[in-house]
C-alpha beads as a LAMMPS data file, in Angstrom:
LAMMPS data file: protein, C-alpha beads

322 atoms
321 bonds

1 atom types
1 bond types

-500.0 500.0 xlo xhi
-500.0 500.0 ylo yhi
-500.0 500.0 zlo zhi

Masses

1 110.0

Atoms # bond

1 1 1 -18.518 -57.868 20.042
2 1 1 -18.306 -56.747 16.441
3 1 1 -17.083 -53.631 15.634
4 1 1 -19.216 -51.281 13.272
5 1 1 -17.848 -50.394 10.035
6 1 1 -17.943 -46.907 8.739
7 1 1 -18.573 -46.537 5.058
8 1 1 -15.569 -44.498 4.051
9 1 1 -17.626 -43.726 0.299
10 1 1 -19.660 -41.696 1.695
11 1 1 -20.258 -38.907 0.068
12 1 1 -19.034 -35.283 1.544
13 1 1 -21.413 -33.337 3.208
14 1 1 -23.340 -30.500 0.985
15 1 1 -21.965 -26.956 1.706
16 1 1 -23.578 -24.647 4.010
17 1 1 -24.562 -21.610 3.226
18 1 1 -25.142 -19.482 -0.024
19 1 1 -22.679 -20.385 -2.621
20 1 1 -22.418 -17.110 -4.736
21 1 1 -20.506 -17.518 -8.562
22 1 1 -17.602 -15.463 -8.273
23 1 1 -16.730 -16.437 -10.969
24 1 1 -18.879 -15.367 -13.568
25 1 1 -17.646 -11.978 -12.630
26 1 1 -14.728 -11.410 -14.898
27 1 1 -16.184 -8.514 -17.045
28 1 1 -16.508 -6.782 -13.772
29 1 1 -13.363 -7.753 -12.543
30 1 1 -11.464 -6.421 -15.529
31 1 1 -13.422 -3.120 -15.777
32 1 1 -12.734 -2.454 -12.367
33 1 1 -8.774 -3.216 -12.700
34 1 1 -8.678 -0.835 -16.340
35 1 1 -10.076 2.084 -14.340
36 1 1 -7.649 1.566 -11.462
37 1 1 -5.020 2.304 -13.964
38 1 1 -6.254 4.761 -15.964
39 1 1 -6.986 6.569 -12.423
40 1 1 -3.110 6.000 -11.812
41 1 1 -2.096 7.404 -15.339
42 1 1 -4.614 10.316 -14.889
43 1 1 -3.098 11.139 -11.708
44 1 1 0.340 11.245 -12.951
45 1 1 -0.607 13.312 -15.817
46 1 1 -2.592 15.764 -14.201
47 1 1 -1.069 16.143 -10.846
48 1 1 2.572 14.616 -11.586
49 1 1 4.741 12.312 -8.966
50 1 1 5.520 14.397 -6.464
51 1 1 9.131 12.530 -4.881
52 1 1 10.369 12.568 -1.374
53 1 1 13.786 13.905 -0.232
54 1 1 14.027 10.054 0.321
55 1 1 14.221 9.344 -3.257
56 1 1 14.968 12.716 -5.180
57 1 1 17.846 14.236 -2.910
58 1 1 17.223 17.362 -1.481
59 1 1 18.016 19.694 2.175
60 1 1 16.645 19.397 5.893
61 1 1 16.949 22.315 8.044
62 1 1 16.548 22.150 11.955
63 1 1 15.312 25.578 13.537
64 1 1 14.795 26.126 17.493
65 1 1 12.210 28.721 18.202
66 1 1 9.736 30.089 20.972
67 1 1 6.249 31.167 21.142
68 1 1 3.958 29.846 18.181
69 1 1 4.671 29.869 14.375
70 1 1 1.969 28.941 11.641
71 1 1 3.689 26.605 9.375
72 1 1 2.055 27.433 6.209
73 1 1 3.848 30.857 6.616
74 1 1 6.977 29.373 6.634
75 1 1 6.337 27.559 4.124
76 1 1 5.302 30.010 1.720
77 1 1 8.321 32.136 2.628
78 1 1 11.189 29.367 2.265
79 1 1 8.979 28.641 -0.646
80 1 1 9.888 32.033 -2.297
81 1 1 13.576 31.193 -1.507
82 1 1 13.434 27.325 -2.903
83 1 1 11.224 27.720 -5.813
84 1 1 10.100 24.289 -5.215
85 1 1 7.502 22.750 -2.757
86 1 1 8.496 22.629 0.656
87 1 1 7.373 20.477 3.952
88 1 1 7.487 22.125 7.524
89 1 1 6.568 20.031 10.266
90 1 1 6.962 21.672 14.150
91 1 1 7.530 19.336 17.145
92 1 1 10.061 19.434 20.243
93 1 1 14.106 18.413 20.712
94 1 1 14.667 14.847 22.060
95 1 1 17.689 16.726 23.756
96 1 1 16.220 20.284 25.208
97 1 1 12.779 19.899 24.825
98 1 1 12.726 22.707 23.135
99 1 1 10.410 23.575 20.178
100 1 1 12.118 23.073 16.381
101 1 1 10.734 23.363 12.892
102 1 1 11.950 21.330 10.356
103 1 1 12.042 22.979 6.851
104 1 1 12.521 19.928 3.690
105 1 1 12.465 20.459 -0.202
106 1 1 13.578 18.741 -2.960
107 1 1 16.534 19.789 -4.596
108 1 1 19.408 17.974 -6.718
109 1 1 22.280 20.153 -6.280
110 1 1 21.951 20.876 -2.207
111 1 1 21.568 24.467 -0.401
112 1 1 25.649 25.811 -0.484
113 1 1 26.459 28.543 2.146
114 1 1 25.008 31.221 0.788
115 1 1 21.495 30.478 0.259
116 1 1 21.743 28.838 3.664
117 1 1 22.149 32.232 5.111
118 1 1 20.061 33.799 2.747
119 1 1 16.660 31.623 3.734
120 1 1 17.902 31.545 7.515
121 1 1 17.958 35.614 7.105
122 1 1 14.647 35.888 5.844
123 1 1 12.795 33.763 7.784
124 1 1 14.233 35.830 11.111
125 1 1 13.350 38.941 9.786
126 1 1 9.677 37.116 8.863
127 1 1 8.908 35.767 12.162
128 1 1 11.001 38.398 14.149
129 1 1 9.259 37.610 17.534
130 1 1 9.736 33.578 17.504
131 1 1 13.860 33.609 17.798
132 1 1 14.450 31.490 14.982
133 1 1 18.306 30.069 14.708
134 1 1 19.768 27.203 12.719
135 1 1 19.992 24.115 14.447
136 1 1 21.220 21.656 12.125
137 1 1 21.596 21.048 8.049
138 1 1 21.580 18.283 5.876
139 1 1 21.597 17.743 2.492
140 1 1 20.612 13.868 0.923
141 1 1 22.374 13.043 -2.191
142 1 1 20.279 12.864 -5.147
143 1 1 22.306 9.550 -5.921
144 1 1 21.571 7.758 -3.193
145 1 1 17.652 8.433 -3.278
146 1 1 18.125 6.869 -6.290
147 1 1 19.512 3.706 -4.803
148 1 1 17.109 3.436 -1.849
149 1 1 14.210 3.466 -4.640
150 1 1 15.858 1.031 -6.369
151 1 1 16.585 -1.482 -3.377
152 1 1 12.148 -1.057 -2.717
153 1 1 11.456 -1.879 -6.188
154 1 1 14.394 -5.115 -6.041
155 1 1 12.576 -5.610 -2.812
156 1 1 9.213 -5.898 -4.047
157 1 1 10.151 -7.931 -7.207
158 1 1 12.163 -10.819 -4.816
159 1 1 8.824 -10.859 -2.334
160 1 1 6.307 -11.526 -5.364
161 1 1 9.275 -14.345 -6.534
162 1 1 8.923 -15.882 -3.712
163 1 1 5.173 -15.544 -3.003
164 1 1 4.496 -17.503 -6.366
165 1 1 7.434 -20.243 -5.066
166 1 1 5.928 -20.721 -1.573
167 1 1 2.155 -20.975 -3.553
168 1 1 3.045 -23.279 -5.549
169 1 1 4.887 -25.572 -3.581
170 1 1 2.113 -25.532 -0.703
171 1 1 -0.932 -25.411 -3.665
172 1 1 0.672 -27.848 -6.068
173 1 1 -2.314 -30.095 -6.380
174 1 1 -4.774 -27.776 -7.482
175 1 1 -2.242 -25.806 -10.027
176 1 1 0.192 -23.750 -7.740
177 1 1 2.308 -22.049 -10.327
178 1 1 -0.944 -20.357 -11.994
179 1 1 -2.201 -19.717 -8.180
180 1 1 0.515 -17.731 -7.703
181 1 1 1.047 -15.922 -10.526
182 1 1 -2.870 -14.623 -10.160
183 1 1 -1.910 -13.946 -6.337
184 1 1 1.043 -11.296 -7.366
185 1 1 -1.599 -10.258 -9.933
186 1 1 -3.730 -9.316 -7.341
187 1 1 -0.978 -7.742 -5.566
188 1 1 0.268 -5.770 -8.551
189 1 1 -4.105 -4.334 -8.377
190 1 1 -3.818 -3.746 -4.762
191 1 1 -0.203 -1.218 -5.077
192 1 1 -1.943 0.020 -8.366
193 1 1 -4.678 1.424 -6.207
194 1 1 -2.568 2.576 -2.948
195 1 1 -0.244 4.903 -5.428
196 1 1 -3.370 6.358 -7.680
197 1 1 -4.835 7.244 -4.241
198 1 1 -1.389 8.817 -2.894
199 1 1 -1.350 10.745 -6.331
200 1 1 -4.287 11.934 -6.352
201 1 1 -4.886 12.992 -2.955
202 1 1 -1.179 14.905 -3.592
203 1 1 0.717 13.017 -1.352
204 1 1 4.553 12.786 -1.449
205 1 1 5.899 9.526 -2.151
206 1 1 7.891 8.932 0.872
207 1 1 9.082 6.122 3.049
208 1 1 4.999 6.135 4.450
209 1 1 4.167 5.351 0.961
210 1 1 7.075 2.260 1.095
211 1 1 5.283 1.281 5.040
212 1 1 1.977 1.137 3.395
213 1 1 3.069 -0.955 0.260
214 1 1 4.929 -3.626 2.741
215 1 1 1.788 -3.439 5.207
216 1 1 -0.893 -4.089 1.978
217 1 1 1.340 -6.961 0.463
218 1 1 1.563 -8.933 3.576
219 1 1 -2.484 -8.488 4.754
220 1 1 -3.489 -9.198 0.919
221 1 1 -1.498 -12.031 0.249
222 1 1 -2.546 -13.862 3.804
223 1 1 -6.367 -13.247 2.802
224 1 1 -5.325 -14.726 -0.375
225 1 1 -3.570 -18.008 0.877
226 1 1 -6.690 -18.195 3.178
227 1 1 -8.942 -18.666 0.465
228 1 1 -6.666 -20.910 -1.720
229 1 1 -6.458 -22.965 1.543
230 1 1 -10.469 -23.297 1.310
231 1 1 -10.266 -24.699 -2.305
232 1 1 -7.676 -27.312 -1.609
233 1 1 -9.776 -28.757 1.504
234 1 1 -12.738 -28.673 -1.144
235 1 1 -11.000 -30.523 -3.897
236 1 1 -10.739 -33.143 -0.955
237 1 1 -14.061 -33.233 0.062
238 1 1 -15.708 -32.694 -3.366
239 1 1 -13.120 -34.482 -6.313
240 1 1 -15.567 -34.307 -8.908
241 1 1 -16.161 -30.793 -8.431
242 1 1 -15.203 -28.038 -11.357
243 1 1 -12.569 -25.549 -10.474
244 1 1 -14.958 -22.503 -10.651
245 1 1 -17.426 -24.860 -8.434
246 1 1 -14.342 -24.899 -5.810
247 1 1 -13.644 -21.533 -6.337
248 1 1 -16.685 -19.989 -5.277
249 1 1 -17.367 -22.763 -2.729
250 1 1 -13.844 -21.101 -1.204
251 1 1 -14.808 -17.338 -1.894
252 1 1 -18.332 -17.889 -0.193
253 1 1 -17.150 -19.577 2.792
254 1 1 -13.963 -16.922 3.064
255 1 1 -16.569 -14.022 2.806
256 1 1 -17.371 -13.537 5.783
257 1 1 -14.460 -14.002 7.827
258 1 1 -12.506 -11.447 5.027
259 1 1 -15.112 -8.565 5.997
260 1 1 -14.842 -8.854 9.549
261 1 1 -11.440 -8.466 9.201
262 1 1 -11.577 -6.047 7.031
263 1 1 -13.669 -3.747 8.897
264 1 1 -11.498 -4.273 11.927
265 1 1 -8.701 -3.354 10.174
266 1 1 -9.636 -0.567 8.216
267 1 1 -12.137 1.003 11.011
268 1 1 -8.905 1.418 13.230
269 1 1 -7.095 3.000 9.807
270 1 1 -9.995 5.453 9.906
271 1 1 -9.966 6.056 13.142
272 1 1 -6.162 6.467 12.992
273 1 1 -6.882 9.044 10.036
274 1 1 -9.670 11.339 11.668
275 1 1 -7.073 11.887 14.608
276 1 1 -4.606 12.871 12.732
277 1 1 -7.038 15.740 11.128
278 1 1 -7.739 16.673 14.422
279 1 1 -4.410 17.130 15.846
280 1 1 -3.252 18.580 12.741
281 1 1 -0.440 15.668 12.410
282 1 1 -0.567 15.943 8.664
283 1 1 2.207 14.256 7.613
284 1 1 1.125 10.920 8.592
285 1 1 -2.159 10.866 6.288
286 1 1 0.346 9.950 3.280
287 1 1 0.695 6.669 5.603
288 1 1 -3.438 6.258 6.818
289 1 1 -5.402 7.424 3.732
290 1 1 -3.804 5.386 1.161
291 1 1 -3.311 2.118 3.415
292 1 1 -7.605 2.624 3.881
293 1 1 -7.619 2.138 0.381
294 1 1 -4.980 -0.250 -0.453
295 1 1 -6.845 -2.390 2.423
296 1 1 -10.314 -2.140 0.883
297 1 1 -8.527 -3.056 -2.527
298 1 1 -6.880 -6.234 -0.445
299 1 1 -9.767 -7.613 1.048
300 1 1 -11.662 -7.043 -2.725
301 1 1 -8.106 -8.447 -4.803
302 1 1 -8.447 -11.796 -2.838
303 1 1 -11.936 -12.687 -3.165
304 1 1 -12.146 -11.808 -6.931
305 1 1 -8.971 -10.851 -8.172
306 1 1 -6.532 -13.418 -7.178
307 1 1 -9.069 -16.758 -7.763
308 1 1 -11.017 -15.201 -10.509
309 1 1 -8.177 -14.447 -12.558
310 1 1 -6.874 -18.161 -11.617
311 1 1 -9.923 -19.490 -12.860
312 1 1 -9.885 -17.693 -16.279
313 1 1 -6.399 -18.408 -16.640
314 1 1 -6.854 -22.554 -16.020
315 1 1 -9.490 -22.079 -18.353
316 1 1 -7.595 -20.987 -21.346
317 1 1 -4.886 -23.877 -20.937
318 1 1 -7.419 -26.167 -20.868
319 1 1 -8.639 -24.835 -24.071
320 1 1 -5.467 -24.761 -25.479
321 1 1 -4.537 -28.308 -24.535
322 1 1 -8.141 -29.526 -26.156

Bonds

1 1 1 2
2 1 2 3
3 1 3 4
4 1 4 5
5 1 5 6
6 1 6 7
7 1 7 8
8 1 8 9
9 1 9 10
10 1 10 11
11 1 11 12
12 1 12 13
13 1 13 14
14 1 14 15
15 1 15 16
16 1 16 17
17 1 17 18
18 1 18 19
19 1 19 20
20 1 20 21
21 1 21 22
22 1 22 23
23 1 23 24
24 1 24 25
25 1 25 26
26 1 26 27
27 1 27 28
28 1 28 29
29 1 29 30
30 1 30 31
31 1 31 32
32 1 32 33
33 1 33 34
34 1 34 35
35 1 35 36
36 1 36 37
37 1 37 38
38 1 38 39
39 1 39 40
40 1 40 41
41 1 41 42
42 1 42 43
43 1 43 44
44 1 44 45
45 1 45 46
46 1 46 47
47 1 47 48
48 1 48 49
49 1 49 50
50 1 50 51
51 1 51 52
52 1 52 53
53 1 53 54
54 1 54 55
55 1 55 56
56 1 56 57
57 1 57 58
58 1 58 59
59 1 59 60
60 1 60 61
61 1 61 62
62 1 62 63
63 1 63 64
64 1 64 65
65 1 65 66
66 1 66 67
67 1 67 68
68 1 68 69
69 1 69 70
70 1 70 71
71 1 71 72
72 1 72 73
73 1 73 74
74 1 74 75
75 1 75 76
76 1 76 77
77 1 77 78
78 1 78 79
79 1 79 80
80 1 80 81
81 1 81 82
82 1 82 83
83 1 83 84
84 1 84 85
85 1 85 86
86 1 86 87
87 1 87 88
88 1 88 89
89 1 89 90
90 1 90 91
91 1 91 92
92 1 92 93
93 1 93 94
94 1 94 95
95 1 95 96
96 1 96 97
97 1 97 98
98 1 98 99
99 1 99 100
100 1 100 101
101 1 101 102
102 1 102 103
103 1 103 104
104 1 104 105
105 1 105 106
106 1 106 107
107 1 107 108
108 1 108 109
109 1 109 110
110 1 110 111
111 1 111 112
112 1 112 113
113 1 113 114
114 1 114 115
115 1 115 116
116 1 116 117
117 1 117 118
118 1 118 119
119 1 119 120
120 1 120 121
121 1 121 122
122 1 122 123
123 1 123 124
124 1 124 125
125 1 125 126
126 1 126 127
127 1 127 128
128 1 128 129
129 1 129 130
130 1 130 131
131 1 131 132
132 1 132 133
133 1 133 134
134 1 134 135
135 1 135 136
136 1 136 137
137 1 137 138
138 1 138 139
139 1 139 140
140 1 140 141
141 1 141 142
142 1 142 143
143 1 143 144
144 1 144 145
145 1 145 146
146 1 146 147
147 1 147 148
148 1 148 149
149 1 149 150
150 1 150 151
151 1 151 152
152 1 152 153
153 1 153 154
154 1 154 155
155 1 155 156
156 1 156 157
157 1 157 158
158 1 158 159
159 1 159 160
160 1 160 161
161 1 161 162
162 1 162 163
163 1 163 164
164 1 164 165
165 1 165 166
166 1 166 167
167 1 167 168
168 1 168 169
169 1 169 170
170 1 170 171
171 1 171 172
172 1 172 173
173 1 173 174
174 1 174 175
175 1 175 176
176 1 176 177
177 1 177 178
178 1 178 179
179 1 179 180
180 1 180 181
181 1 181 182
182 1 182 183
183 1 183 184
184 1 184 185
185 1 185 186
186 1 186 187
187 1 187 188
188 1 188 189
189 1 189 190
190 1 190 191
191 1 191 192
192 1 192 193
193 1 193 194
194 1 194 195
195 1 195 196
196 1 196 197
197 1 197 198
198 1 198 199
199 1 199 200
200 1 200 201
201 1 201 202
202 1 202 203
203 1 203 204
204 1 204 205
205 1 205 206
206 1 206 207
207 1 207 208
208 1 208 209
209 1 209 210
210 1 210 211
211 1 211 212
212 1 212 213
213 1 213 214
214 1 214 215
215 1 215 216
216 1 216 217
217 1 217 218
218 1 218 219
219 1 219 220
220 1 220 221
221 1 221 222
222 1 222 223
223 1 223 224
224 1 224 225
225 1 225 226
226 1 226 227
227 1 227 228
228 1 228 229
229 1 229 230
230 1 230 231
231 1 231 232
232 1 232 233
233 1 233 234
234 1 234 235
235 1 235 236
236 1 236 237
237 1 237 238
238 1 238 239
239 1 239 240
240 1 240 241
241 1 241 242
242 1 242 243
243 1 243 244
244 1 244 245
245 1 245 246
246 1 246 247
247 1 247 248
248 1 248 249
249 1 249 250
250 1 250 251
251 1 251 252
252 1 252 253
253 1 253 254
254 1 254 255
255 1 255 256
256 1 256 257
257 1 257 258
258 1 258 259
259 1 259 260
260 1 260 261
261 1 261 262
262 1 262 263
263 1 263 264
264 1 264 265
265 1 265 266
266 1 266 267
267 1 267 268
268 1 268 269
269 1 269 270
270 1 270 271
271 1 271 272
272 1 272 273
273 1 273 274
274 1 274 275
275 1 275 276
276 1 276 277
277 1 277 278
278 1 278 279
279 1 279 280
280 1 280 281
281 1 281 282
282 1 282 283
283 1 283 284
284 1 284 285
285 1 285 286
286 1 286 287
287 1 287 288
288 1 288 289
289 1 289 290
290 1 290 291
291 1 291 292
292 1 292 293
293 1 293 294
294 1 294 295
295 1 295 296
296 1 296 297
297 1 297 298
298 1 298 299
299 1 299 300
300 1 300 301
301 1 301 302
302 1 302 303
303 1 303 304
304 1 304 305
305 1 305 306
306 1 306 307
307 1 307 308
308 1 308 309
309 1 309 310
310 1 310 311
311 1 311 312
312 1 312 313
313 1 313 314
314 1 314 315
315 1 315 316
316 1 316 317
317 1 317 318
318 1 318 319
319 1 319 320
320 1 320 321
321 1 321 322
């Protein structure tokens, strides 16, 4: 009994679905990324970079008290005392379970003795009916803000190092070293937009702002190796195919699947965000607010940023080699 032979010329199956051209989007593309930074530079002009103990150096003081204490009281008074802006945040001791208020504000030479007592002084004879004593000090080193800033930003550079390594190892037959400069491109947009929207919205650049950089690199860069993953099964199934044909064969097909995503991801971020208004947890919206953002930005970065940018790029060597 013979065997049938399968004709292995045949040619690949047509894509499904609307193909849209991505790629003739560039104008857009670059419009879009100029006003992302001019937003940025805007916001640092206008409203300035407002630093975290974290990274500036500054004091944390610990008070116990009883009964209840409106916050923006105290920190109007300690702000009298500090001349600088100050963060109090009220929650409970691990230990007693008692109530505390923790007082924070920028500062490079520390609180000494005196002032210590000074601020503790006033604020008893302010809120005379909620018992306020010291709990605990602490002043951060300006120096060593320094350093933990610098060990994000050494951080950050290694990951996008290795990002373009890993891309173009695994993408090296359809041009991985370009693919992955583009991809940190896009990343470079992404943290562009999550620190305008921190500035602007006056948020302190804190260790949230660090969680929310880490979070937007690793969802970005996975929507971006998903697509790239789409045009290297299409360069198999379609050889004679241009790269901006692959590229918005890859786009189109990843569109769907990035906005479900998307929506699932930043619907909970929203949700996460309205809580937090509600409970009056304020603190944490310098984590929520910009990560909505930076997430939007993610989900937009790897369908036109990252493989548009690749595609104008491969263009221009081609020129140049011609």
């Amino acid at each position: 009994m013979s065997k049938k032979k399968t004709n292995t010329n045949a040619p690949a199956p047509a894509p499904t679905g609307k193909i849209y051209d991505f790629c003739s989007k560039k104008k857009m593309i670059l419009a879009i990324v100029i006003c992302v930074a001019v937003a940025l530079v805007a916001g640092i002009i206008i409203r300035g970079v407002n630093f975290a103990i974290e990274f500036k150096g500054g004091t944390v003081l610990t008070y116990d008290y009883t009964g209840d204490i409106d916050t923006n009281k105290v920190q109007s008074s300690v702000g009298e005392i500090a001349g600088v802006p100050v963060n109090v945040r009220s929650g409970e001791s691990l230990d007693s379970g008692g109530k505390q208020l923790t007082v924070s504000f920028t500062s490079e030479e520390g609180l000494n003795a005196d002032r210590q007592h000074e601020l503790t002084e006033k604020l008893q004879a302010d809120f005379p009916d909620n018992a306020l004593s010291l709990f605990d000090s602490n002043d951060v080193s300006p120096s060593s803000g320094r350093e933990f800033l610098l060990k994000c930003l050494i951080a950050i550079i290694f990951a996008a190092i290795v990002i373009i390594i890993y891309i173009a190892v695994r993408f090296r037959k359809i041009g991985g070293w370009s693919a992955g400069v583009c991809s940190v491109f896009a990343l470079c947009h992404d943290l562009l937009v999550a620190l305008a929207t921190s500035i602007i919205f006056g948020f302190e650049f804190n260790s949230n702002i660090v969680a929310v950089i880490l979070t937007i690199l690793g969802y970005s860069i996975n929507n971006t190796i998903v697509i790239y993953d789409r045009i290297r099964e299409n360069r198999s199934l379609y050889p004679k195919a241009t790269l901006n044909e692959l590229i918005n064969m890859g786009c189109s097909q990843s569109l769907t699947r990035s906005i479900r995503t998307s929506i699932t991801t930043i619907g909970t971020m929203l949700v996460v965000t309205i809580v937090v208004l509600v409970s009056g947890y304020t603190s944490l919206l310098s984590f929520s607010v910009p990560l909505v953002f930076g997430l939007i930005s993610g989900t937009y970065s790897s369908l036109f940023v990252a493989p548009v940018t690749w595609s104008w790029m491969k263009a221009r060597e081609s020129a140049k080699a011609e």
